[in-house]
C-alpha positions in Angstrom: -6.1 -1.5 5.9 -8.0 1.0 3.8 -6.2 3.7 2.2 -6.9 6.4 4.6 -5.4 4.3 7.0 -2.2 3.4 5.2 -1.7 7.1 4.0 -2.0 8.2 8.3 1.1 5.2 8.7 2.8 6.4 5.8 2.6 10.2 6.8 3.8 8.6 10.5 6.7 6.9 9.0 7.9 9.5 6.3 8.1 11.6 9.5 10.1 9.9 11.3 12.4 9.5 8.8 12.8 13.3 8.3 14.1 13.8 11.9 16.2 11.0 11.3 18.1 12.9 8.7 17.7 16.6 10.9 19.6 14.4 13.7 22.4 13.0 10.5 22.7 17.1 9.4 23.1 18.0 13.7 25.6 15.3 14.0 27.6 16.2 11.4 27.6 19.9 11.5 29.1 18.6 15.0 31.9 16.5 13.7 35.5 18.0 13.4 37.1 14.4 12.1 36.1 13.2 8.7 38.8 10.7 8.8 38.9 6.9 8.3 37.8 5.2 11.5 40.2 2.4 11.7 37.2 -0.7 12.2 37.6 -1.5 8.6 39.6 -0.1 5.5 36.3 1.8 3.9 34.9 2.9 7.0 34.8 6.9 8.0 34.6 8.7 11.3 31.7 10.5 9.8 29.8 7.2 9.1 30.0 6.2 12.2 29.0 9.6 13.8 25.7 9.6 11.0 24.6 5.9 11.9 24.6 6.8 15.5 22.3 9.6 15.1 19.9 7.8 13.1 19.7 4.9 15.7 18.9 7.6 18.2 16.2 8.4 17.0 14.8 5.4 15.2 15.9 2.6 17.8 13.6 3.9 20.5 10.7 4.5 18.4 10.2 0.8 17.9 11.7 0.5 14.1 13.8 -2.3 12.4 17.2 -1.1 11.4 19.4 -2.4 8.4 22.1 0.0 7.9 25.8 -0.6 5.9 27.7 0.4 9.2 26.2 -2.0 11.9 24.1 -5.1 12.3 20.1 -5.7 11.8 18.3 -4.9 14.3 15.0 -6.2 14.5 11.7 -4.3 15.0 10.1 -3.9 18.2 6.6 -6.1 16.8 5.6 -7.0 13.2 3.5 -4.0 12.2 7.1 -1.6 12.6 9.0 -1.3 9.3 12.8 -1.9 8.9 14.4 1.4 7.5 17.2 0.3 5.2 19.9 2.8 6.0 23.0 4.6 4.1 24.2 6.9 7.3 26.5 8.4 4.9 26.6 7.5 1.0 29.3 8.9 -0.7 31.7 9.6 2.8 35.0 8.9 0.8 33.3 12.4 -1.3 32.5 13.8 2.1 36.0 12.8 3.7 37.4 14.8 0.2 35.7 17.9 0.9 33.8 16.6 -2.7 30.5 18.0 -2.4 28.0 15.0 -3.5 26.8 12.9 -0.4 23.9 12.3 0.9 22.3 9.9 3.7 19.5 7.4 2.7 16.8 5.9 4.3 14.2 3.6 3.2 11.0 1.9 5.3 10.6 -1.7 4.0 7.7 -3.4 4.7 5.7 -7.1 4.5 5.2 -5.4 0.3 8.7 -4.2 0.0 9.7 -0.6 -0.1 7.1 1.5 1.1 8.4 5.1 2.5 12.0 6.8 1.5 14.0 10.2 2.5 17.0 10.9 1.1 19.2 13.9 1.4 21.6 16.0 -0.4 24.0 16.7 3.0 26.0 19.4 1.0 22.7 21.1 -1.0 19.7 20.5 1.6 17.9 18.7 -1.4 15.2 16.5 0.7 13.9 13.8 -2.0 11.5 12.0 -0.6 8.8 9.3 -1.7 5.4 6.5 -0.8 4.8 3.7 -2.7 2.0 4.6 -4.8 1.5 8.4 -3.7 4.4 10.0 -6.1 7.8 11.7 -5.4 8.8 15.1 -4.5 12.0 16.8 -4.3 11.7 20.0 -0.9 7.8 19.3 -0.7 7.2 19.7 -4.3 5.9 17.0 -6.8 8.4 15.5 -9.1 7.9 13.5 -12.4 9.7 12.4 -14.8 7.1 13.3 -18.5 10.1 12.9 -21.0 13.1 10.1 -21.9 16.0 11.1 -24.4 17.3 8.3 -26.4 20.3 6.6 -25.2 22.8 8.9 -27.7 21.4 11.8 -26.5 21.4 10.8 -22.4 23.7 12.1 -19.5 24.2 8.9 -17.5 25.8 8.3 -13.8 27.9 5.5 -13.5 29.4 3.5 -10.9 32.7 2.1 -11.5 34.8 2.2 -14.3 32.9 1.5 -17.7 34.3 -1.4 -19.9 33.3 0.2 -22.7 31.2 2.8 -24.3 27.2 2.1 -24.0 26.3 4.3 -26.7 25.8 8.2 -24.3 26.2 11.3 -25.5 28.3 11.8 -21.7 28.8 10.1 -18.5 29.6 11.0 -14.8 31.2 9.2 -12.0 29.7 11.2 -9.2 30.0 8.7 -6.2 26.9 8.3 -4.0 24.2 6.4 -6.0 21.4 7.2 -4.0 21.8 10.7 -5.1 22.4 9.5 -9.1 18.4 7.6 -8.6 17.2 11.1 -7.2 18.5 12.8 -10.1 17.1 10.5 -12.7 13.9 11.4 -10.7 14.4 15.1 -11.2 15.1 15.5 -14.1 19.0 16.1 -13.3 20.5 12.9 -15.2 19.0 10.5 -17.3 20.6 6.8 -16.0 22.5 5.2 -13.5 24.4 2.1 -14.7 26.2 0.0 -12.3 29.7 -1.0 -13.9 30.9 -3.3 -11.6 29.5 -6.3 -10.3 27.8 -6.9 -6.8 29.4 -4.1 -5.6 26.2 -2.3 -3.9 24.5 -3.1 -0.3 21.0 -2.4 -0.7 21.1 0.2 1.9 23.0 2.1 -1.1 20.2 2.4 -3.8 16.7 1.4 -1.8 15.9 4.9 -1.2 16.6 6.7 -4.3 15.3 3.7 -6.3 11.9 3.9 -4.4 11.9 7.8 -5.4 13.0 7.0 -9.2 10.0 4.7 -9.6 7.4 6.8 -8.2 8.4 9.8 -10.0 7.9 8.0 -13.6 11.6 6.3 -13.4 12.7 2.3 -14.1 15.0 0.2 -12.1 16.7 -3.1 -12.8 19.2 -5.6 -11.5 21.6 -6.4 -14.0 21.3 -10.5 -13.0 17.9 -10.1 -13.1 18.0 -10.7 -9.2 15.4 -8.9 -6.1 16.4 -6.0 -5.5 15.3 -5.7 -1.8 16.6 -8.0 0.1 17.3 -7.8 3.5 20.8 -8.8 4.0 23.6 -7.5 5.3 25.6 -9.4 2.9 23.9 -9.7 0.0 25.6 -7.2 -3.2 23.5 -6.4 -6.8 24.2 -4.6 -9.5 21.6 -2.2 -10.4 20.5 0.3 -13.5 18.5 2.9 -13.5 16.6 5.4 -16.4 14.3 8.0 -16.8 12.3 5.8 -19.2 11.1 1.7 -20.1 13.2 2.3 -23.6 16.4 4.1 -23.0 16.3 1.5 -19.2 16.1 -1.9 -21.7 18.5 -0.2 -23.9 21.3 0.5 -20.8 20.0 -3.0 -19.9 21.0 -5.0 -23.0 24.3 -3.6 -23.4 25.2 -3.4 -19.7 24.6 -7.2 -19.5 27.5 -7.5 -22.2 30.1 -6.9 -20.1 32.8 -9.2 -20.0 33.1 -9.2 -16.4 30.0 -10.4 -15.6 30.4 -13.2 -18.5 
């Protein structure tokens, strides 16, 4: 495939995946119940109503589907994609009235992750990336030129920290997909994972495709593949704007007693 061709199936795709998340915003601007949905202890109302709007309109288009609220589904023949999907990351936020959620989607193909969308469902912020072709945040270019050093760095976090890394702050915001965006923009500086295998890989595909292409690093603290296509599979990832301060996060992250 030359690269004419690939960028045509990559405009194709990144399409798709934009209605996906119009049909997530319709869906829930529809939804009165943001309560728990009674299938499993973690599960929302809201996820539910988000995950059946995205197979909607992916299903019938042909496309694989991984997403954190039902099973794979396969794709239609082998040149379709499987979007890795987080209907609704962050809905214990969303369920709060908390406004930092966001849905996530991420085309994986035969090279891993190719083409990613994911939206801020409280802002409108669209992030959205192609392997290879850069990152952009509502249609514009994003990049990340600069890295503070660790003392000087804002960093997400997931989890409870076991101790201090060395920041000059950190945040427990609660959807990470948005935390890998904000690396990307220039919003935050890091992501570190606190706890480990505690992330599906519908929860950080997306917004770690868009941190790499826009200049970004990401890791898995085990030193494990980070796309893997499996429902039950768990890693622990960390993110920066920069090699340095990522290695950094990295070294010290990977002292944790827990994971000892």
């Amino acid at each position: 495939m030359d690269r004419d061709e690939e960028g045509l199936q990559a405009r194709s795709v990144l399409s798709d995946l934009h209605d996906a998340v119009d049909s997530v915003f319709l869906a829930l601007d529809n939804n009165d119940d943001w309560g728990l949905s009674g299938k499993r202890p973690d599960q929302y109302i809201s996820d539910v109503v988000a995950d059946t709007a995205i197979h909607e309109l992916l299903k019938p288009l042909g496309y694989g589907i991984l997403s954190e609220e039902s099973d794979l589904l396969s794709p239609k023949d082998a040149s379709l994609p499987t979007v890795v999907v987080d209907p609704l990351d962050g809905s214990t936020n969303a369920s709060r009235g908390l406004p930092w959620f966001s849905t996530s989607l991420c085309a994986v193909d035969e090279q891993g992750p190719w083409v990613a969308v994911v939206a801020d469902l409280v802002h409108g912020n669209r992030y959205d990336a192609v392997r290879g072709w850069g990152a952009r945040r509502n249609g514009e270019e994003i990049k990340r030129d600069g890295c503070p050093d660790l003392s000087d760095s804002i960093v997400a976090v997931s989890g409870l920290p076991e101790k201090d890394l060395g920041w000059e702050q950190f945040r427990n915001l609660g959807s990470a997909a948005l935390a890998l965006c904000s690396i990307a923009d220039g919003q935050l500086d890091a992501f570190v994972d606190c706890t480990p295998d505690a992330h599906g890989v519908w929860d950080y595909l997306g917004g770690m495709l868009i941190c790499e292409e826009a200049g970004g690093v990401v890791y898995e603290v085990k030193n494990r593949e980070l796309c893997v296509l499996d429902h039950g599979e768990r890693r622990t990832p960390l993110a920066a704007a920069g090699k340095k301060l990522g290695e950094e996060l990295l070294s010290r992250r990977q002292t944790f007693e827990v994971d000892k």
